[in-house]
PDB file as gemmi writes it, atoms N, CA and C in Angstrom:
CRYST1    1.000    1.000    1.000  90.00  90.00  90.00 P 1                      
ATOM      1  N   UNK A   1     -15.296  18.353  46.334  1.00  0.00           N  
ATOM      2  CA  UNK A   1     -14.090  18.225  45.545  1.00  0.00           C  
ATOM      3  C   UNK A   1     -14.031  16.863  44.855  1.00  0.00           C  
ATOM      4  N   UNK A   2     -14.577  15.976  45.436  1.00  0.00           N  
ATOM      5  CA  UNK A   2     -14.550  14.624  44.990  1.00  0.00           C  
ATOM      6  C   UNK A   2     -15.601  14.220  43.824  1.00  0.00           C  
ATOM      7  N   UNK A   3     -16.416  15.371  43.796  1.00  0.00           N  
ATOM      8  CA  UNK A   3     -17.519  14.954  43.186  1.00  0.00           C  
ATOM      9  C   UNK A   3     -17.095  15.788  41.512  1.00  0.00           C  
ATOM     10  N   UNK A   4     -16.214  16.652  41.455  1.00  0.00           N  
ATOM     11  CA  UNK A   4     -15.316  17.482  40.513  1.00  0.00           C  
ATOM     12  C   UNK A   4     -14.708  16.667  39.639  1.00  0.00           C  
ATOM     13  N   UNK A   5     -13.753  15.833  40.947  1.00  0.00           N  
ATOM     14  CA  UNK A   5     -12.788  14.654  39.772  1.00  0.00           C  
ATOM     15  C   UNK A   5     -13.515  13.613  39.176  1.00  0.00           C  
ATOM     16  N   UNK A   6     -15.202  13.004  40.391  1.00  0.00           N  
ATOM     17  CA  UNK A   6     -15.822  11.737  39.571  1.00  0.00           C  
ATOM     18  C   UNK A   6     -15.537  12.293  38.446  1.00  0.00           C  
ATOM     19  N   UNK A   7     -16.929  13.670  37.842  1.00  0.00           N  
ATOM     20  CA  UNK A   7     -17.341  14.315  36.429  1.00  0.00           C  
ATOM     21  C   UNK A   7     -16.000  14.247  35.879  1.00  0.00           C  
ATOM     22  N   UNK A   8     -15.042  14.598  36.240  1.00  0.00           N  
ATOM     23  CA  UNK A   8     -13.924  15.073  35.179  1.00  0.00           C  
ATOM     24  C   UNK A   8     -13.615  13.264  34.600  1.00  0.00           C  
ATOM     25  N   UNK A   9     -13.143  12.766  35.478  1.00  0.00           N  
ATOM     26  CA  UNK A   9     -12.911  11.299  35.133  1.00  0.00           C  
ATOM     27  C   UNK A   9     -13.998  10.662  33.958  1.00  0.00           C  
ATOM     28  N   UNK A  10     -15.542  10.467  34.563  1.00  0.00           N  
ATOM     29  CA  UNK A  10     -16.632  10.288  33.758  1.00  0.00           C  
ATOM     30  C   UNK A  10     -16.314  10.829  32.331  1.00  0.00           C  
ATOM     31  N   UNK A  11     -16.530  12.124  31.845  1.00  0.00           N  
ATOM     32  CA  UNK A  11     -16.207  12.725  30.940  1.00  0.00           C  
ATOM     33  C   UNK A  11     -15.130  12.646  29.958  1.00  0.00           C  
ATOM     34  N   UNK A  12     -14.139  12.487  30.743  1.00  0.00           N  
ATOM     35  CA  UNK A  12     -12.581  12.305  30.204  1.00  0.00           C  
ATOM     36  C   UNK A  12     -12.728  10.803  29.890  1.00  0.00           C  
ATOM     37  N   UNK A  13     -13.304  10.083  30.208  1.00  0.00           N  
ATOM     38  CA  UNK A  13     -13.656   8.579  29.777  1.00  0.00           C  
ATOM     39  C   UNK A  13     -14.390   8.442  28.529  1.00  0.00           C  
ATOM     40  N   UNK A  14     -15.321   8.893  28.601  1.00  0.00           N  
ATOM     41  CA  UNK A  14     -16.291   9.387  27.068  1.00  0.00           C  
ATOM     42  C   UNK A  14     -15.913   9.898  26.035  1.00  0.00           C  
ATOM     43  N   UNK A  15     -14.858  11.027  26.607  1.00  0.00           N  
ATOM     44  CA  UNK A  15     -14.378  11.722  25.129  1.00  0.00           C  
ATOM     45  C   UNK A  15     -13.160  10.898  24.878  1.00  0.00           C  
ATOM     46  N   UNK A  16     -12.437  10.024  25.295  1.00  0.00           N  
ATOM     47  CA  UNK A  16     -11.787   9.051  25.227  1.00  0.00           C  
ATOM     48  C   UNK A  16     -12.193   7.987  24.372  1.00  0.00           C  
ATOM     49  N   UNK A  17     -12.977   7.565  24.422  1.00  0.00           N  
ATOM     50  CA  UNK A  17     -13.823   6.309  24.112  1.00  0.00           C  
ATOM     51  C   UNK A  17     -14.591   6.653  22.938  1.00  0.00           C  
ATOM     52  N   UNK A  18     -15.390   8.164  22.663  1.00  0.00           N  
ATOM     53  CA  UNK A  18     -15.591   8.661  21.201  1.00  0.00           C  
ATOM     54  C   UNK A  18     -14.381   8.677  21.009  1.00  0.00           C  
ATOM     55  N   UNK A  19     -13.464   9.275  21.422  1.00  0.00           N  
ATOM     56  CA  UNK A  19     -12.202   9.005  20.182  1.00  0.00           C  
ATOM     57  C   UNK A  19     -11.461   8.390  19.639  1.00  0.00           C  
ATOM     58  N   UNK A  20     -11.569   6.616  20.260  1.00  0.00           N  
ATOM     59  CA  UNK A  20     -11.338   6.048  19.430  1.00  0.00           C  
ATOM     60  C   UNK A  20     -12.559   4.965  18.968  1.00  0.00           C  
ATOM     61  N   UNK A  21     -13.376   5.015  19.260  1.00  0.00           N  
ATOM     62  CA  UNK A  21     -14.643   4.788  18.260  1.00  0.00           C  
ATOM     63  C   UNK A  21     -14.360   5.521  16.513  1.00  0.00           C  
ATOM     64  N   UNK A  22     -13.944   7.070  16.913  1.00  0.00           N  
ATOM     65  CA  UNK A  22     -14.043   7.736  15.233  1.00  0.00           C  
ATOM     66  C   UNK A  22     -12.656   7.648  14.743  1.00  0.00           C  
ATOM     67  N   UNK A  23     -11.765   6.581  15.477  1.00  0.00           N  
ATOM     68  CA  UNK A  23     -10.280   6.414  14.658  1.00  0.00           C  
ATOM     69  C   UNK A  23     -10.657   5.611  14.213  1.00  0.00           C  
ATOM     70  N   UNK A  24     -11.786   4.200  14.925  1.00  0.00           N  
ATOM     71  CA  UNK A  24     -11.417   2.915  14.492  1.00  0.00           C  
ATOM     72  C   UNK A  24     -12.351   2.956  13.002  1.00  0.00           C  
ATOM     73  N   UNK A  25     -13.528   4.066  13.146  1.00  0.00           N  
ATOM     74  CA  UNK A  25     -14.333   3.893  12.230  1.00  0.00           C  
ATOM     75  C   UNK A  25     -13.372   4.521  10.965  1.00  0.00           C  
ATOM     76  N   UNK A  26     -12.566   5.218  11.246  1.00  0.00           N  
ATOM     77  CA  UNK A  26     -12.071   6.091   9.922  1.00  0.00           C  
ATOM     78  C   UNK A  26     -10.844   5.220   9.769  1.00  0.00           C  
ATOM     79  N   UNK A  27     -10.328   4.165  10.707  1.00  0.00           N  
ATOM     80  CA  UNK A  27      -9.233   2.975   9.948  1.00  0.00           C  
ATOM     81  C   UNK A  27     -10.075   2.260   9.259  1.00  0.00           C  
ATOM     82  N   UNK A  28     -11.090   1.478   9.466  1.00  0.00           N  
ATOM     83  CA  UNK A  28     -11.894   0.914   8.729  1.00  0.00           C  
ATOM     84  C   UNK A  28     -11.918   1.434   7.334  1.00  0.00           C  
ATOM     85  N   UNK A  29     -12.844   3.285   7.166  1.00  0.00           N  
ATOM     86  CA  UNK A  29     -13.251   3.189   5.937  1.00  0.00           C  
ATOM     87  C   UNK A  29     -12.201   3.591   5.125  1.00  0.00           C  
ATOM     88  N   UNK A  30     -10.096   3.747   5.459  1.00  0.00           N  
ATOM     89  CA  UNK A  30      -9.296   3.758   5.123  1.00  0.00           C  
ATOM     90  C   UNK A  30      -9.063   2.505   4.322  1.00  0.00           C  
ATOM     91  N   UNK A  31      -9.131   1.480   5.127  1.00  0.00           N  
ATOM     92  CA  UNK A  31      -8.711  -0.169   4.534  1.00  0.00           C  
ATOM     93  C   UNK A  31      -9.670  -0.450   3.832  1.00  0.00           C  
ATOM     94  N   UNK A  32     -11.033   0.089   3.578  1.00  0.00           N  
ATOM     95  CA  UNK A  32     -12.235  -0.399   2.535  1.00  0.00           C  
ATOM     96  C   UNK A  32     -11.479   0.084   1.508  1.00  0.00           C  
ATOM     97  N   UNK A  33     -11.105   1.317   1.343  1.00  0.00           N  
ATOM     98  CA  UNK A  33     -10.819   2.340   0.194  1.00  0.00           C  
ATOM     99  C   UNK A  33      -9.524   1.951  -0.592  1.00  0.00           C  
ATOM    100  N   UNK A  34      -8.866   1.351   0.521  1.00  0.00           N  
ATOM    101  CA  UNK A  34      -7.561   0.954  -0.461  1.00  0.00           C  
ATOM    102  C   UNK A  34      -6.483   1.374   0.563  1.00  0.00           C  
ATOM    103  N   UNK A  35      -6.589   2.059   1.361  1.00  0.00           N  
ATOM    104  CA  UNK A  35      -5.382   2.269   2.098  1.00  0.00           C  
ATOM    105  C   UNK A  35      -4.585   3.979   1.949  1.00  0.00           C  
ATOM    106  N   UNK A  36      -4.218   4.010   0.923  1.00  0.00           N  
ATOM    107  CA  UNK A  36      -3.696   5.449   0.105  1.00  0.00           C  
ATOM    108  C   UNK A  36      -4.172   5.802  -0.694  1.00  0.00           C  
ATOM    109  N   UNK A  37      -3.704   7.119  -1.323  1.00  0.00           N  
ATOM    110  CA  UNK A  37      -3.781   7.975  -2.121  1.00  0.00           C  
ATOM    111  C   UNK A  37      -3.666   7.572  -3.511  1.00  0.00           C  
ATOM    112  N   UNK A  38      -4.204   7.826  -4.669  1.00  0.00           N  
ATOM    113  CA  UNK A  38      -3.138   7.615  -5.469  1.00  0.00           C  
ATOM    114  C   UNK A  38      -1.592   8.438  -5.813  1.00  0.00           C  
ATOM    115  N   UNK A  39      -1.279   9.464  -4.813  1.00  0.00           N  
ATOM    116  CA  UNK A  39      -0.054  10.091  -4.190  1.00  0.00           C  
ATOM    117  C   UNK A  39       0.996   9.420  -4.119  1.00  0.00           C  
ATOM    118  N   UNK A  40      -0.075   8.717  -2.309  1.00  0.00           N  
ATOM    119  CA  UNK A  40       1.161   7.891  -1.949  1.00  0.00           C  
ATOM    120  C   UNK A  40       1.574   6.666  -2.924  1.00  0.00           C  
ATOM    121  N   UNK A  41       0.657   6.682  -3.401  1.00  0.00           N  
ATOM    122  CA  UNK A  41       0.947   4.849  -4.386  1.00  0.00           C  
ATOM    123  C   UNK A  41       2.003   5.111  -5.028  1.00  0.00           C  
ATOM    124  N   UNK A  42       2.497   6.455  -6.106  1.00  0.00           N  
ATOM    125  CA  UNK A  42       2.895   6.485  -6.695  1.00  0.00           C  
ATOM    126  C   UNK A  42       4.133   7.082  -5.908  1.00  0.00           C  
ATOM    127  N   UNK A  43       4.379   7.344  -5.225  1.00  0.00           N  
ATOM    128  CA  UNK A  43       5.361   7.754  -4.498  1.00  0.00           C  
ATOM    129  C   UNK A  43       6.161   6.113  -3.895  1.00  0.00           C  
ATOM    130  N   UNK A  44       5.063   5.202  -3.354  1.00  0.00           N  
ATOM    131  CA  UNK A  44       5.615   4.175  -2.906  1.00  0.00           C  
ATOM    132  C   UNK A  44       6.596   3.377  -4.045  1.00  0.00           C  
ATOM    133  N   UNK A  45       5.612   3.318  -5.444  1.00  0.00           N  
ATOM    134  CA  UNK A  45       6.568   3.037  -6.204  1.00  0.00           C  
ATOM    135  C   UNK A  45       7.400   3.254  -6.998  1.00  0.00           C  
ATOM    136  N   UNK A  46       7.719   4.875  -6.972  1.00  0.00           N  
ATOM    137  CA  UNK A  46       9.011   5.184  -7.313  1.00  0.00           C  
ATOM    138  C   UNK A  46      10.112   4.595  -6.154  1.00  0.00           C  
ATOM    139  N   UNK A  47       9.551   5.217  -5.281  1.00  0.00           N  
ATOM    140  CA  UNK A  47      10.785   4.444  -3.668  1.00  0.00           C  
ATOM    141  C   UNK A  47      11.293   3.223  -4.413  1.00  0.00           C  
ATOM    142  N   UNK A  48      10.056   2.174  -4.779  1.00  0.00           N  
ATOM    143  CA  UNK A  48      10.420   0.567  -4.705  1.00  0.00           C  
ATOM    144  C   UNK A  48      11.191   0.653  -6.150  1.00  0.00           C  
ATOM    145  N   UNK A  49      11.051   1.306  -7.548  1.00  0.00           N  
ATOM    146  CA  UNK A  49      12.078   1.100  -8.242  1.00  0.00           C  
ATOM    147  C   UNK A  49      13.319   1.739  -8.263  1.00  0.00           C  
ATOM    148  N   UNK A  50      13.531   2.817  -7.102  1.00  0.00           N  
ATOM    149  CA  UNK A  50      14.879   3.415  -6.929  1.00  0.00           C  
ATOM    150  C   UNK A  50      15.513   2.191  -5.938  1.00  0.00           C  
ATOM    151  N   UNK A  51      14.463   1.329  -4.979  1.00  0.00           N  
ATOM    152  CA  UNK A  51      15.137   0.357  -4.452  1.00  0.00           C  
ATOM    153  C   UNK A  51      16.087  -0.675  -5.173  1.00  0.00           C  
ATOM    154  N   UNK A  52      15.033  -1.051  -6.034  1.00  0.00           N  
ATOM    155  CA  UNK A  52      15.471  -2.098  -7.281  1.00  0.00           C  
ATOM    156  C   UNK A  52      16.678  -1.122  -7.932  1.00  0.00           C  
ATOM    157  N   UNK A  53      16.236  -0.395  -8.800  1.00  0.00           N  
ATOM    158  CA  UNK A  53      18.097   0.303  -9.147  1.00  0.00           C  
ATOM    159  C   UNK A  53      19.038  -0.310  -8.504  1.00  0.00           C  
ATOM    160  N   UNK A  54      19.072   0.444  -7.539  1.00  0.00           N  
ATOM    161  CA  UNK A  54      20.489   0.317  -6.345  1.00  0.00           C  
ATOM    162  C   UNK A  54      20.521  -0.952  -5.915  1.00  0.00           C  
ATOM    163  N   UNK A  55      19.811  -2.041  -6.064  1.00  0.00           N  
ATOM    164  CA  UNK A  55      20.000  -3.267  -6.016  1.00  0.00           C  
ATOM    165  C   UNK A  55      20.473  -4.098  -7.449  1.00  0.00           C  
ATOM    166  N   UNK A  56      20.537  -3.748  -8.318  1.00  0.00           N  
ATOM    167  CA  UNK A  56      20.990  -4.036  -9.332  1.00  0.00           C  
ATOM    168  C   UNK A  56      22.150  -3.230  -9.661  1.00  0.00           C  
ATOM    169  N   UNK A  57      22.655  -2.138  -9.286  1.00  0.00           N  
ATOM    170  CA  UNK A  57      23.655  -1.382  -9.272  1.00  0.00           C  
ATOM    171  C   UNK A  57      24.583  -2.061  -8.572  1.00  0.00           C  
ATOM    172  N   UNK A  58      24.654  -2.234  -6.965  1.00  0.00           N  
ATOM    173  CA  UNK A  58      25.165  -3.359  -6.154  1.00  0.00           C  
ATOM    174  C   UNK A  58      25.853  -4.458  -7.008  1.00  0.00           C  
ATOM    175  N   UNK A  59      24.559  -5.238  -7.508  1.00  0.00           N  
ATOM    176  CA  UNK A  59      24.950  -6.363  -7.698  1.00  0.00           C  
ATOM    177  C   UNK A  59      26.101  -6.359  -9.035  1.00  0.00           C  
ATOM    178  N   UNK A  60      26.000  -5.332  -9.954  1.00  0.00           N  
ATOM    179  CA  UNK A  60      27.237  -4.859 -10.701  1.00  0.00           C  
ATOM    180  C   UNK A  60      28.547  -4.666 -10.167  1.00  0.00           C  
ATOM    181  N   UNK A  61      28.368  -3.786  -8.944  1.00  0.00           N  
ATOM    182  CA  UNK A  61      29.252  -3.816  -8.552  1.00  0.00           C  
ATOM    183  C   UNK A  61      30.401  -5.061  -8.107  1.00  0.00           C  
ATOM    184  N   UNK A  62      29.226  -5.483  -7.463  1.00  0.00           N  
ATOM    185  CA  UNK A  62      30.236  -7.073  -6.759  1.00  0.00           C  
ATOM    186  C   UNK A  62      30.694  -7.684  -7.850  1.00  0.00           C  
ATOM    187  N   UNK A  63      29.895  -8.090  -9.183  1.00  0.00           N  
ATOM    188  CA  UNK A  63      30.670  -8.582  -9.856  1.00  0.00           C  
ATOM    189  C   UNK A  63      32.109  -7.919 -10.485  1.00  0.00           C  
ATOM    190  N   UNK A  64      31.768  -6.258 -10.001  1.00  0.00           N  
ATOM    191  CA  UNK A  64      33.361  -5.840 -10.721  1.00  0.00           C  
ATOM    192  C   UNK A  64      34.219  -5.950  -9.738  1.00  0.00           C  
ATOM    193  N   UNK A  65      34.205  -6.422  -8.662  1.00  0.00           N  
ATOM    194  CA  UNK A  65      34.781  -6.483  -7.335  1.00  0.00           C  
ATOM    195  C   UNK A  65      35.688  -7.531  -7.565  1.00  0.00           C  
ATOM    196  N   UNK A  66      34.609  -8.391  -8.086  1.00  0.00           N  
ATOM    197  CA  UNK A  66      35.095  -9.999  -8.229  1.00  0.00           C  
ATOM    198  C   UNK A  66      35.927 -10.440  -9.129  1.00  0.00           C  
ATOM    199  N   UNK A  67      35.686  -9.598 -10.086  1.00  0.00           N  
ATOM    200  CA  UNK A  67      36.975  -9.735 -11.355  1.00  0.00           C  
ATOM    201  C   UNK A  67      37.703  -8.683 -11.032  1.00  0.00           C  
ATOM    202  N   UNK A  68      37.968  -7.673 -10.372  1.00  0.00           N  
ATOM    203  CA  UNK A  68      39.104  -7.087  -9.655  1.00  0.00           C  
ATOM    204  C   UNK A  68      39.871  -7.956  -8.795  1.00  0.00           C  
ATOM    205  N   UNK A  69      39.429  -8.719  -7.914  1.00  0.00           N  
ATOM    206  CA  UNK A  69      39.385  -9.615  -7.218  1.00  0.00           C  
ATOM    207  C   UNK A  69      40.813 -11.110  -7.767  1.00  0.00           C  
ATOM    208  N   UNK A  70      39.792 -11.091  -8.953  1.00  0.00           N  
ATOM    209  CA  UNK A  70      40.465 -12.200  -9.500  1.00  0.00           C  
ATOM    210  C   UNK A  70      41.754 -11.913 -10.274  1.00  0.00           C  
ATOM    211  N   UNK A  71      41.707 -10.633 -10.933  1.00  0.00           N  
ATOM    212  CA  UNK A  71      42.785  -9.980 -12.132  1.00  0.00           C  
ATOM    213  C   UNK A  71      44.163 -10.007 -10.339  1.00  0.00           C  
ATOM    214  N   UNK A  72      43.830  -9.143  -9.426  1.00  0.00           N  
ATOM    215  CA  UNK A  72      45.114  -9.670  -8.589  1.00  0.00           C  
ATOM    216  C   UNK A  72      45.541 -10.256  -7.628  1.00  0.00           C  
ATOM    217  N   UNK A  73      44.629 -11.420  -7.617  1.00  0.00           N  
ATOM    218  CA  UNK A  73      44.682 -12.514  -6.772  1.00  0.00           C  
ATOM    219  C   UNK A  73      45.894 -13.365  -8.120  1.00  0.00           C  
ATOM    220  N   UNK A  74      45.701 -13.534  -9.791  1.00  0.00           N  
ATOM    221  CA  UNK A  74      46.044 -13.811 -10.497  1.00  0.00           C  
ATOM    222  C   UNK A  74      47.477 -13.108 -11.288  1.00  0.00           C  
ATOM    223  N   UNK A  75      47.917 -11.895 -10.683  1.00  0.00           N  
ATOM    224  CA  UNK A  75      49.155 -10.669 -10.986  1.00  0.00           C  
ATOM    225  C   UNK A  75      49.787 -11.578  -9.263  1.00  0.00           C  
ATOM    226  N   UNK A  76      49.651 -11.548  -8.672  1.00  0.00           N  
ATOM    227  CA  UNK A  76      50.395 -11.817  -7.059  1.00  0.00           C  
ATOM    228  C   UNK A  76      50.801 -13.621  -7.970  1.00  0.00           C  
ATOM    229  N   UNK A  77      49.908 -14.231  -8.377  1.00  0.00           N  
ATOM    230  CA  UNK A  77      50.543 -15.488  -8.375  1.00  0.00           C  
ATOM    231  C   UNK A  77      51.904 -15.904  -9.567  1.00  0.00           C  
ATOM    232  N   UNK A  78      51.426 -14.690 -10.293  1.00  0.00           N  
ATOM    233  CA  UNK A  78      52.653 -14.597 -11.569  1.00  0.00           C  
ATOM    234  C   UNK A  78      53.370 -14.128 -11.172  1.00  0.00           C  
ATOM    235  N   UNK A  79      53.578 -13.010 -10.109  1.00  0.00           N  
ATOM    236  CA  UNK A  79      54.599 -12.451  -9.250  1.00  0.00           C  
ATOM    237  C   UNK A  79      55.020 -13.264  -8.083  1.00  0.00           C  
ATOM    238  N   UNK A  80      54.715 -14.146  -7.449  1.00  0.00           N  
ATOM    239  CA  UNK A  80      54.880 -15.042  -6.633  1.00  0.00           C  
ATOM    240  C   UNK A  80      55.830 -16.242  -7.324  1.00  0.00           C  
ATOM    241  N   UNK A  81      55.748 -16.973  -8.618  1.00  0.00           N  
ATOM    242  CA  UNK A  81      56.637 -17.889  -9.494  1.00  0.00           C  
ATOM    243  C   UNK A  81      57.727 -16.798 -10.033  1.00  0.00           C  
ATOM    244  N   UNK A  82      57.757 -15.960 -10.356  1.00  0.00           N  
ATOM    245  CA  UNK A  82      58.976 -15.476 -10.827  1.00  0.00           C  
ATOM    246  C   UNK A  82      59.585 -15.277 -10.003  1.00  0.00           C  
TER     247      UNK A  82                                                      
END                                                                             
């Protein structure tokens, strides 16, 4: 019985050990190649200019925030002297 689990262990060690031998070799010839697709590339940078949008959208916003902001911070003080 003991001699069942060495082999299984042995074995299960090997096919272990090929398997990541053929990950590390296929991360390798991933990062030679460039990494992605030209798929994903183009997918990454639509993402990154819908990021940018909505970061420039934002930043519109705050400024209408800010002159909302100011129009009745500036109505309270004319209403505040009368």
């Amino acid at each position: 019985m003991e001699g069942v689990f060495i082999v299984s262990v042995v074995f299960g060690s090997a096919i272990i050990i090929l398997a990541l031998i053929a990950g590390t070799i296929l991360l390798a010839i991933r990062m030679i190649k460039g990494g992605r697709s030209p798929k994903d590339r183009q997918h990454q940078a639509d993402e990154a200019q819908m990021i940018q949008e909505i970061y420039q959208g934002m930043s519109e916003l705050e400024k209408r925030l800010e002159s909302l902001e100011t129009i009745l911070l500036d109505s309270d003080k004319k209403d505040y002297k009368q």
